[in-house]
N, C-alpha and C positions, 0 to 999 in steps of 0.2 A: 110375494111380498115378504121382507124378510121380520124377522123377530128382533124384537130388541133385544140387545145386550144384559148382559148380569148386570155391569155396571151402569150402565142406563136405568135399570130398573133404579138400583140402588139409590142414583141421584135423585129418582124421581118422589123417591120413597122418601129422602130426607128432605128433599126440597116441600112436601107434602107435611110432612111432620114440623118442620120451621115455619113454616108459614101459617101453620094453625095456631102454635106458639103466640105469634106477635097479635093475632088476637086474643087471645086467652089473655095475655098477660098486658096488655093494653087495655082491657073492659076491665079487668081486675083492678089496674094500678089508678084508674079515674073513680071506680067505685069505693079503694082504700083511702084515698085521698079527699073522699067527701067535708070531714070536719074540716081542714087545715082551708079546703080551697071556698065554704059556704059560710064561715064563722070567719065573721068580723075581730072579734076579740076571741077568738085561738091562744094568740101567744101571751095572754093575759090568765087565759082559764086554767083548768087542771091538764087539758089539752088530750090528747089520743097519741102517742108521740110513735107507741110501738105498730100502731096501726099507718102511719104515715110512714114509716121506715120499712115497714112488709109491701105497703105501693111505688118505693123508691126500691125495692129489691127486684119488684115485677118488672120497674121500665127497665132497667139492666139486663134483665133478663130481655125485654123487647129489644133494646138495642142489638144485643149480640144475634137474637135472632134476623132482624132485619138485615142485616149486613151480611149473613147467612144464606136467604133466600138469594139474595145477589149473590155472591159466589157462588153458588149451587148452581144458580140458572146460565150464570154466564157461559158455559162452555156450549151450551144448544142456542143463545139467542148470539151466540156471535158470530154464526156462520152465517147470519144476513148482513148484520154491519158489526164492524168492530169499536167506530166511532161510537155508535148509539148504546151496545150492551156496554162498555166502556162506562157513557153517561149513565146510564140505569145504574150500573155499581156506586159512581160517585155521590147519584143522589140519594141512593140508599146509606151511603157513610155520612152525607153531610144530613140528614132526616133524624141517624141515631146520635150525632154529636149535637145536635139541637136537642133532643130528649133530654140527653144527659145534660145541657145547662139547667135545663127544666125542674131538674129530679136535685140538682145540686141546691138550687133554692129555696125548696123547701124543705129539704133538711137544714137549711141554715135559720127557718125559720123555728124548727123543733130547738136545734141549738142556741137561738136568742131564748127563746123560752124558758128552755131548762137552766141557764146560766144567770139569766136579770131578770124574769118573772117577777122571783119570789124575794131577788137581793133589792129590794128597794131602788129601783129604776125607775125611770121617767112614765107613767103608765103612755100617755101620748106618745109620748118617741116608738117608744116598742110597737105602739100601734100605727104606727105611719114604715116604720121599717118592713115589719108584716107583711102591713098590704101591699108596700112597695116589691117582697120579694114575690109573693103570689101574683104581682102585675107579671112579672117577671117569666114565670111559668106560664102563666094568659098567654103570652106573645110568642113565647117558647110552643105553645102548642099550635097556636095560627100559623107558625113558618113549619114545625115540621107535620104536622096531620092536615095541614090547606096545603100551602106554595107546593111542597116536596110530594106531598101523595100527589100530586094534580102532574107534574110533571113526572114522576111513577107512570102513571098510568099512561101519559102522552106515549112517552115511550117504550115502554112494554106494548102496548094497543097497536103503536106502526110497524113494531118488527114483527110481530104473531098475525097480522093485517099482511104484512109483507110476505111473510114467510107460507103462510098459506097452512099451518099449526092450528089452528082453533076456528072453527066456522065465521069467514067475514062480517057476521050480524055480533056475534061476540067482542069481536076485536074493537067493533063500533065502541065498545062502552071506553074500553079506553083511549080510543081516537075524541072522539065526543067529551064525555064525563071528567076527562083531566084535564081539558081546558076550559070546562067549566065549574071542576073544583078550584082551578088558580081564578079563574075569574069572582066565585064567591069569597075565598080568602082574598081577594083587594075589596069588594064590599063590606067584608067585616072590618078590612085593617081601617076604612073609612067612614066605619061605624053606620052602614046601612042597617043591619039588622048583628044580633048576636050567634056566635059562632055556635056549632055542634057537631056531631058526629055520625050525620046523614051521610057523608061521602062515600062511607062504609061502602056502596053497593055497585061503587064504580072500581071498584079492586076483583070485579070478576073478569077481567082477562089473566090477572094471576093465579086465580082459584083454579081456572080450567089448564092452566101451565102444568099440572098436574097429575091429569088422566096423557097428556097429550107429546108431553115430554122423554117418556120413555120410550117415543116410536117415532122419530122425527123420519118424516117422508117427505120428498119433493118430486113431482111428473118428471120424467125422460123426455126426452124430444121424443122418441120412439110411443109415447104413452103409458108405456108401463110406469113402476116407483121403484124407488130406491134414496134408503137412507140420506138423509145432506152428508155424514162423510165421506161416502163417497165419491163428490164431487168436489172434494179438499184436493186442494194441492200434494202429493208426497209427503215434501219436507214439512209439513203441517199435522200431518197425520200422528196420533197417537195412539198407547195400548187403551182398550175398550173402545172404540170408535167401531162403528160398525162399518163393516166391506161386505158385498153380494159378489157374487159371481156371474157375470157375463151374462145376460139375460137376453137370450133366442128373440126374433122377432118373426113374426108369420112368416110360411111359407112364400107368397106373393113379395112382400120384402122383400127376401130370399134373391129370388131370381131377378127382383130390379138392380139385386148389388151385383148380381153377375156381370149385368151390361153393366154396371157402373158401377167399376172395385173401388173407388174413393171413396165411396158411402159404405161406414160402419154399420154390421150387422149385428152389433150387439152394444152395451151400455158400457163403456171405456172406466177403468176403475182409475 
């Protein structure tokens, strides 16, 4: 069985370090964000402005990470489909460009604050603008921590499910759990119950992307393994891609390829 590559590791190393990232910096930026998103009159008060502008620095930082893990991963999940790691990218960019409207509104809500607070403005207006921008963020986080994780996970869970990467009870969670985080993000959009941050537990087919990515292996017809680039096309093939070497098949093999030379003796690179 062959070893992973340097650069393999390396991806796996960074894809491992981002991906921790966007939680770190995701619990952090909903924890900074407490006064602006649970104080009705916020932009009335003295307010916390530098503590909600250190939670708009963290989703940024989430954003660039998010968008991260997908590129990272894409070169190991797109040797199952290119359609699907393709989507996984896209929904990772459209996930952080929904953050970012998120994080934009309420900084504009610090900005109404600090500008008409204190200059003799409408105290009502400013308070209907407020809450109008933190609905704003509400909705912003139901499309991208519901809809977009939920579809995350669909696809990530069927190429690692496909791909034979991560133990098939694993992959369940994201076969399973992302369509049943879109299915609770349309309950909340229809006001069943109030949204939160339970889904968290359905992102373990990414978590295990991890230990599992630095040694991608696929069975032989023959039964032995060997790396998935080696079963790339040529002109597909790039530097750090792992190649093995022709790998022997029992003696009994052996002698059935004798009577019959059309049968490969070994794993064709």
């Amino acid at each position: 069985m062959s070893m992973p590559t340097p650069e393999q590791q390396r991806r796996a190393r960074i894809f491992g370090v981002l991906f921790a990232l966007t939680f770190v910096t995701s619990i952090a930026g909903l924890i900074l964000y407490d006064p602006v998103l649970n104080d009705a009159d916020y932009i009335l008060g003295p307010g916390a402005d530098t503590r909600v502008e250190l939670g708009a620095l963290c989703e940024i930082f989430l954003a660039i990470t998010n968008i991260g893990t997908a590129v990272v991963l894409w070169p190991i999940v797109r040797r199952q489909s290119e359609t699907l790691a393709l989507g996984y990218v896209a929904s990772r960019i459209v996930e952080s460009i929904v953050i970012v409207v998120g994080l934009i509104s309420l900084l504009s809500v610090v900005t109404l604050r600090e500008d008409f607070a204190g200059a003799g403005a409408n105290a009502g207006s400013l308070t209907i603008a407020g809450k109008s921008l933190v609905a704003v963020h509400d909705s912003t986080f139901l499309l991208g921590p519901g809809f977009c994780v939920g579809v995350n996970g669909l696809l990530l869970g069927y190429l690692f499910y496909r791909s034979g990467l991560v133990p098939g009870w694993i992959a369940m969670f994201g076969l399973i759990g992302g369509p049943l985080i879109f299915a609770s993000a349309i309950a909340v959009l229809f006001g069943a119950y109030e949204q939160d941050g339970a889904h968290f537990i359905f992102s373990i087919p990414e978590i295990t992307a991890l230990p599992t990515s630095s040694g991608v292996r696929v069975p032989t017809p023959r039964g032995s393994f060997t790396p998935l680039s080696a079963n790339m096309p040529a002109s597909r093939m790039k530097p750090g891609n792992t190649v093995v070497a022709p790998t022997p098949v029992p003696r009994s093999s052996s002698l059935r390829a004798k009577l019959n030379p059309r049968r490969p003796n070994f794993v064709a690179l």
